[in-house]
C-alpha positions in Angstrom: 61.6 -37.1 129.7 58.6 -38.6 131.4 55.3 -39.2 129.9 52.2 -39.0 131.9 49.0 -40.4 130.8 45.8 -40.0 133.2 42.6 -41.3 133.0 39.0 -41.6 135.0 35.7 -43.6 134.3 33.0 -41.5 133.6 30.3 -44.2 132.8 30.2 -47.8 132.3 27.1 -50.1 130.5 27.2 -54.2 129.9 29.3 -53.8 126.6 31.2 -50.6 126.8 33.1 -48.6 129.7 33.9 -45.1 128.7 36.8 -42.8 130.3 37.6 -39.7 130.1 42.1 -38.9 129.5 45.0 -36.7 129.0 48.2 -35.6 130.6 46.5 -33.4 132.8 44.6 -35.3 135.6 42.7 -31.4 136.5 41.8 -31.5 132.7 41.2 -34.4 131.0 40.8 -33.3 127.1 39.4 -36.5 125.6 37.2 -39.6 125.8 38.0 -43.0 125.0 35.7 -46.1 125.2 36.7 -49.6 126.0 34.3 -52.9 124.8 34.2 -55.1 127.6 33.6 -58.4 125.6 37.4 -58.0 123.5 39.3 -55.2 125.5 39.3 -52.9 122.3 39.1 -49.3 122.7 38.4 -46.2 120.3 39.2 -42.5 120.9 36.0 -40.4 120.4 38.1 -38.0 118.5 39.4 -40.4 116.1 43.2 -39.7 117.3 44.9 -42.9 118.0 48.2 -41.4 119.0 50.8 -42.0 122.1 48.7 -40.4 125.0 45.6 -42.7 123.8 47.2 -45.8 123.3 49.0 -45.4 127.4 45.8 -44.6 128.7 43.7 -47.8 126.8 46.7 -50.1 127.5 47.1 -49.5 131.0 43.0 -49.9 131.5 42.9 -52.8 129.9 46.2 -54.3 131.9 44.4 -52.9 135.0 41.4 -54.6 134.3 42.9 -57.9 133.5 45.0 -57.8 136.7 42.0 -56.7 139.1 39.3 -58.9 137.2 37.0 -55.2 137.0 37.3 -52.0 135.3 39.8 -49.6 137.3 37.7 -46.0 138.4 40.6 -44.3 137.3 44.8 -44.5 137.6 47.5 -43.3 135.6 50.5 -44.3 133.2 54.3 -43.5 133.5 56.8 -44.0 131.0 
């Protein structure tokens, strides 16, 4: 079975780049933010499960591949 992970940049500042997520890309559910100066990210529920670690790895391998912060894209596995 396939997992889909979605996710779309709602607002970005010079330390932190927030997005919204979920596995619905009409609905996204939840927020996590991404620090610029290490890569980390938090969920802004507190959840760190398997849809919020897809969405926060594949910004951050997006971003490190394009050199910016991707608007939005999505995750497969």
């Amino acid at each position: 079975m396939a997992a889909l992970v979605y996710f779309r940049k709602v607002s970005e500042d010079p330390d932190w780049v927030r997005y919204e997520f979920g596995d619905d890309p009409g609905n996204f559910s939840r927020l996590l933010r991404m620090e610029k100066a290490t890569g980390s990210s938090a969920a802004e529920d507190g959840q760190t499960d398997y849809t919020f670690l897809k969405a926060s790895r594949k910004i951050n391998a997006m971003s490190a591949e394009a050199g910016q912060w991707p608007d939005r894209g999505m995750s497969a596995s």
